[in-house]
N, C-alpha and C positions, 0 to 999 in steps of 0.2 A: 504494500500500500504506500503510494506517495506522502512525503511529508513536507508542508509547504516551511521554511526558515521561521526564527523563531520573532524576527521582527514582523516577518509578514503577515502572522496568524494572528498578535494581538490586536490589531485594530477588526479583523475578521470574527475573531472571537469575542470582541465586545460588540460587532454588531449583530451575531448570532444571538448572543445574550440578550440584546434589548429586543429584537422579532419575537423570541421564543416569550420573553416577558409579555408584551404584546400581547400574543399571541395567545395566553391564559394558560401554558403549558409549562410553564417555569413556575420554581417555587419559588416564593417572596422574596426567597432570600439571599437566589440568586440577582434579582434585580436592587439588591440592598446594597450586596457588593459592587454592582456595577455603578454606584452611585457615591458610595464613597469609600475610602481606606479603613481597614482597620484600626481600632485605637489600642489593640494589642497585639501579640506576635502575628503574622500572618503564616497561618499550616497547611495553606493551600498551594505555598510556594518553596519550593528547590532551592539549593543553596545556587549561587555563579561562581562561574572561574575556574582556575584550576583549584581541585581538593582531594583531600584522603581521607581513612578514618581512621581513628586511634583510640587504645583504651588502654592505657596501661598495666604492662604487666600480661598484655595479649601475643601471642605467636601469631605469624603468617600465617598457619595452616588455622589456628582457631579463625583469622580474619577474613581468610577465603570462603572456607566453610560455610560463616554465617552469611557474606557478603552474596555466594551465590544462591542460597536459599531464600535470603530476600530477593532476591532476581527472579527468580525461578516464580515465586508468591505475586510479583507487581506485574509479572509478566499473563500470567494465568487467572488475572483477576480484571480483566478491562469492563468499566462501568457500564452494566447493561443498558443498551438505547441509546449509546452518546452518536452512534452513523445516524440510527434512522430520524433521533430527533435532529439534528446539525443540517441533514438532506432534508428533511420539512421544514427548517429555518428559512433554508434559498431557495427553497422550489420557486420561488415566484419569478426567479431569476432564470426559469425554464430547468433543460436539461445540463447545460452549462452549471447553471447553480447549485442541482445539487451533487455534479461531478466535484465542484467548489468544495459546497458541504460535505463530504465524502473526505475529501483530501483534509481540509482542516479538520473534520473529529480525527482523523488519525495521527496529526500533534496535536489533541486535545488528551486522545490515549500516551501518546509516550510523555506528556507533561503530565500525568495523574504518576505512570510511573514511576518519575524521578521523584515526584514524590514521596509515595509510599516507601520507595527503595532507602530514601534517608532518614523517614522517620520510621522504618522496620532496624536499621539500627543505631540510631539515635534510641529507639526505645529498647533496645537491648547492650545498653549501655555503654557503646560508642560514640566518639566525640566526632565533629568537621572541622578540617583544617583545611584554612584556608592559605594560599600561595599570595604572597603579594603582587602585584600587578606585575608583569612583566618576570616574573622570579619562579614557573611553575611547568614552561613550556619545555624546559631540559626533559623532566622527566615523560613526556610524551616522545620524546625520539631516542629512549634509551631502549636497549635490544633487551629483551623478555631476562636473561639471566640475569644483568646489571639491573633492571629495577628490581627483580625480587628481593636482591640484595641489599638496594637503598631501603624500601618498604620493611624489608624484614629487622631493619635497624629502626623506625620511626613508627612503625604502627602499636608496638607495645612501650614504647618511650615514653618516659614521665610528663616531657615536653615536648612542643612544637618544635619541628624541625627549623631551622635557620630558615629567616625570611617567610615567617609563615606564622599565621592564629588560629585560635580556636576561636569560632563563628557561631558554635551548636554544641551543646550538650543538653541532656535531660534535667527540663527544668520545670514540669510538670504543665506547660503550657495549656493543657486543654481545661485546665480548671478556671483558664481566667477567662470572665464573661467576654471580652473585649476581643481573646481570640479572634481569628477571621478562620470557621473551622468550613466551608459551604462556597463556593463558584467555582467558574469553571477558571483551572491553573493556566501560566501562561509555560510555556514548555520555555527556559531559561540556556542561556550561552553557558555551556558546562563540560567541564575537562574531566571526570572521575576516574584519577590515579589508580587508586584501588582496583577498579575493575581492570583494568591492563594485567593487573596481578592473573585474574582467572585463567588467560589465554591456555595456560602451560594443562588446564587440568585441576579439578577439585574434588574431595572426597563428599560422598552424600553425609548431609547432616543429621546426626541421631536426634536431634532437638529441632524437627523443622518447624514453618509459621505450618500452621493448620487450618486450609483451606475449608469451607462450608459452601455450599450449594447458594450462588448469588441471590440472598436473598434482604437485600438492604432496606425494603420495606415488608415487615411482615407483619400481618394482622394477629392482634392480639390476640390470645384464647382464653385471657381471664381478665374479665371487664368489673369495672366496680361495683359491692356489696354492702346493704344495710341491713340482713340478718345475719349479724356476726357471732351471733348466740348458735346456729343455725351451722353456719360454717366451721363452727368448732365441733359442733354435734357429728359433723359429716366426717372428722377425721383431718381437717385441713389447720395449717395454721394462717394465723390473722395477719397482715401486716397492714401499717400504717404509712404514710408518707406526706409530706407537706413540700409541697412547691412554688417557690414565689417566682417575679421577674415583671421586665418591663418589656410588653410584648409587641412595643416599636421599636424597641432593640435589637441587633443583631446578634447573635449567641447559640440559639438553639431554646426552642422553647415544650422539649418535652424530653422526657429519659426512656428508655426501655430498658426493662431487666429479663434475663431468661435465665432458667435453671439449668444447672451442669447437665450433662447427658441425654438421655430419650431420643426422638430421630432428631437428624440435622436439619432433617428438610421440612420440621414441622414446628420448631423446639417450643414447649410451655414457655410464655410471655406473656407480660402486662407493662403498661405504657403508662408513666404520669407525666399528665398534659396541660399545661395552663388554658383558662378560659379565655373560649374564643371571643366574646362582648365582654363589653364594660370600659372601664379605667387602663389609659396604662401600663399602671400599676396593681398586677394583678396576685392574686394568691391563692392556692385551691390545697385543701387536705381532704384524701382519699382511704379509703380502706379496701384492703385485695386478701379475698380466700386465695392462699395458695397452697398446693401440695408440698411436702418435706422434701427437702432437699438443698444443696448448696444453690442459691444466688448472685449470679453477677451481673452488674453494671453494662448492660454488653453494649451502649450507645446512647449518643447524643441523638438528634436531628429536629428535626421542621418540619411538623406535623401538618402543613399548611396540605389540603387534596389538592391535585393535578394528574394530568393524564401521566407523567413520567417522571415526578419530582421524586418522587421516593428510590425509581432506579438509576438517576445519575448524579444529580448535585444533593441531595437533601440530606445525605445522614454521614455522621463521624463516629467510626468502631473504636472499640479498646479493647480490641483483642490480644492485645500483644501483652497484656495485663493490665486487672481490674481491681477493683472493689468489687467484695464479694459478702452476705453474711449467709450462716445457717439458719433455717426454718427447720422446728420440727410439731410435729403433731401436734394441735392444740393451744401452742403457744400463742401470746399478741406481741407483735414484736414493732418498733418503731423503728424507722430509716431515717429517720432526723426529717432535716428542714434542707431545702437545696435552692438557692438563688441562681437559677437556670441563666441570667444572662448578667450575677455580678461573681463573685470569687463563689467556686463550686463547694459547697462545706461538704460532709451536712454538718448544720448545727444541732449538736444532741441532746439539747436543754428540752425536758420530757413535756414541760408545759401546754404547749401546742396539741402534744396525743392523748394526755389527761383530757385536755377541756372538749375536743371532738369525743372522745369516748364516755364521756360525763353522764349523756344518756342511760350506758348501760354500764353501771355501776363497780359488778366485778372484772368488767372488761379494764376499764378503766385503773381498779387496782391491781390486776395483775400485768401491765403492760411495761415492756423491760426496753431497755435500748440496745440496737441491733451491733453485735460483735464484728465489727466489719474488720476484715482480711484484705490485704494489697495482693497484686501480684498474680491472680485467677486469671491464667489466660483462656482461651474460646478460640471457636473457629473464626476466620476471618471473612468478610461480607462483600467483597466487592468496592466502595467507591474509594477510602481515605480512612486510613486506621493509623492507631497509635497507642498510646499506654498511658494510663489516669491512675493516681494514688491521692488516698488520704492521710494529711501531716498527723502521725500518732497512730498509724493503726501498724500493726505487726504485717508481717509478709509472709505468704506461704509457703513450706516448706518445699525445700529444690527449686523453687523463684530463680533463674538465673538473670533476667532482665537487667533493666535500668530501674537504682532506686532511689527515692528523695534522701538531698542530702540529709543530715542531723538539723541543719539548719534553716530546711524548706519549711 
């Protein structure tokens, strides 16, 4: 598939974005982005320039290993609909158009790549290092044995190599409301040193990312409950959740959680959503029967409906490790307070699940706060993943990822 350069495609790509907006077939929040920057990290964008990665204390072959299983994961995961919607964008521009459309989703695909490729290890606890301008193009014309040799001295290195920063390291970015986690990427001018390393040959990874059946919008199968008396009787446990935000914000203004295990291609889910009318500044606390078992955080997105929002811009995975708690049978458990588009908590001050539960009286006194776990990784979805922790909760055990420092 042709790839049109990467200055050609953003002004193509912003005018695909504003048609599809138009057009009633883009999510919100794609035309949010097209409107203004981020006021926090943007995770929709590649590192530029020449770079490598590094974790100290890492081997070549550990850096190969992971470098091509993330390759192997961005490569096998192209966001469903981004041809046929990009070709509906410029139809109008006839057969020409969407021969157009056609060629730019296919740098719309290898810019969703680069992405995912840097934050598959950025979230497995590698850093980017960046080459200073003009200081980076040596190692592009070194022959396969001489760079393995430079690499092999700099990718496990305390420091940056001479003439070179660190750009990126895991700094738990998806928590902040401000992220820009949602549009479509612009495929960026990129040297990636590292990958020159594979040429020679890689071992398969016993720790791969774990692929899942594209399924980036999935309908819930456990909608909210108010005989919670009821729900307990049936064998389920209770859980609580409270979600605030401001929902002409950019951010993301719903979670989904899904339960470890069962099929992939169906998995138990439930979704807290902020309200679509009113203020603002909105807030909704919810109560969900669910079956026992371990829970994770498996997504952000933007709940807004459209014909394709949900399979190419609308949602951000954390598969690569989550937040997770247990449910078991019978229990009321609370998930805190979560300000969907300001700093991700939760807040676990129980006040909030008391006074919802108030109603029914022993619900209320038996209701505990949820033991959340870092680190739960899942199968991966399709459009832009990455990895979320909460500051203070413990990590699950053989967790090898990327983790908050002491001082996150």
């Amino acid at each position: 598939m042709p790839r049109l350069a990467p200055a050609a495609v953003r002004p193509l790509a912003a005018a695909i974005a504003a048609c599809i907006a138009l057009s009633g077939i883009a999510p919100a929040a794609t035309a949010q982005a097209a409107r203004r920057g981020p006021a926090g990290p943007d995770l929709t964008k590649a590192t530029e320039g020449y770079f490598y990665y590094n974790r100290p204390g890492a081997t070549l072959d550990q850096h190969n290993v992971e470098l091509a299983d993330c390759i192997r994961a961005a490569k096998g995961s192209a966001p469903e609909g981004v041809y046929f919607t990009t070709a509906i964008a410029m139809s109008s521009q006839g057969l020409a158009g969407v021969g157009l459309g056609v060629a730019t989703a296919a740098t719309i695909v290898n810019a969703y790549e680069q992405v995912k490729i840097e934050h598959c290890m950025v979230g497995r606890g590698w850093r980017v290092i960046v080459f200073d301008e003009g200081k980076g193009g040596r190692y592009r014309r070194m022959k396969l044995e001489e760079l393995n040799a430079a690499l092999g001295e700099m990718v496990g290195a305390p420091d940056p190599a001479p003439n070179s920063r660190v750009v990126r390291s895991f700094r738990n970015e998806a928590a902040l409301g401000g992220s820009l986690k949602y549009g479509i990427p612009d495929q960026v001018e990129q040297t990636n040193i590292s990958e020159r390393a594979l040429k020679g040959g890689v071992a398969v990874s016993t720790d791969p990312v774990l692929m899942g059946p594209d399924l980036t919008y999935i309908e819930p199968t456990i909608v909210p409950v108010t005989d919670l008396a009821q729900a307990r009787r049936d064998g389920m446990a209770v859980v609580v959740i409270r979600v605030t935000g401001d929902r002409k914000k950019h951010g993301g203004h719903a979670l989904a959680f899904e339960r470890s295990g069962g099929d992939p291609a169906k998995p138990d889910t439930f979704r807290a959503v902020l309200p679509d009318e009113g203020d603002a500044r909105a807030e909704r606390t919810i109560a969900f029967a669910v079956p026992a078992g371990q829970w994770r955080l498996a997504r952000f997105y933007d709940p807004k409906p459209s014909i394709f929002a949900h399979r190419v811009w609308g949602s951000f995975d954390f598969c690569l490790g989550a937040p997770a708690f247990e449910a078991k049978a019978g229990e009321v458990i609370y998930l805190g307070s979560f300000d969907l588009t300001g700093q991700l908590g939760p807040d676990m001050a129980m006040d909030p699940a008391r006074a919802f539960l108030a109603p029914q009286a022993d619900l209320a006194a038996e209701v505990k706060p949820a033991a959340w776990v870092n680190g739960v990784r899942g199968l991966c979805r399709g459009q832009i993943y990455y990895a979320l922790a909460f500051p203070g909760a413990p990590y699950a055990e053989g967790y090898a990822g990327a983790r908050l420092a002491a001082a996150d």
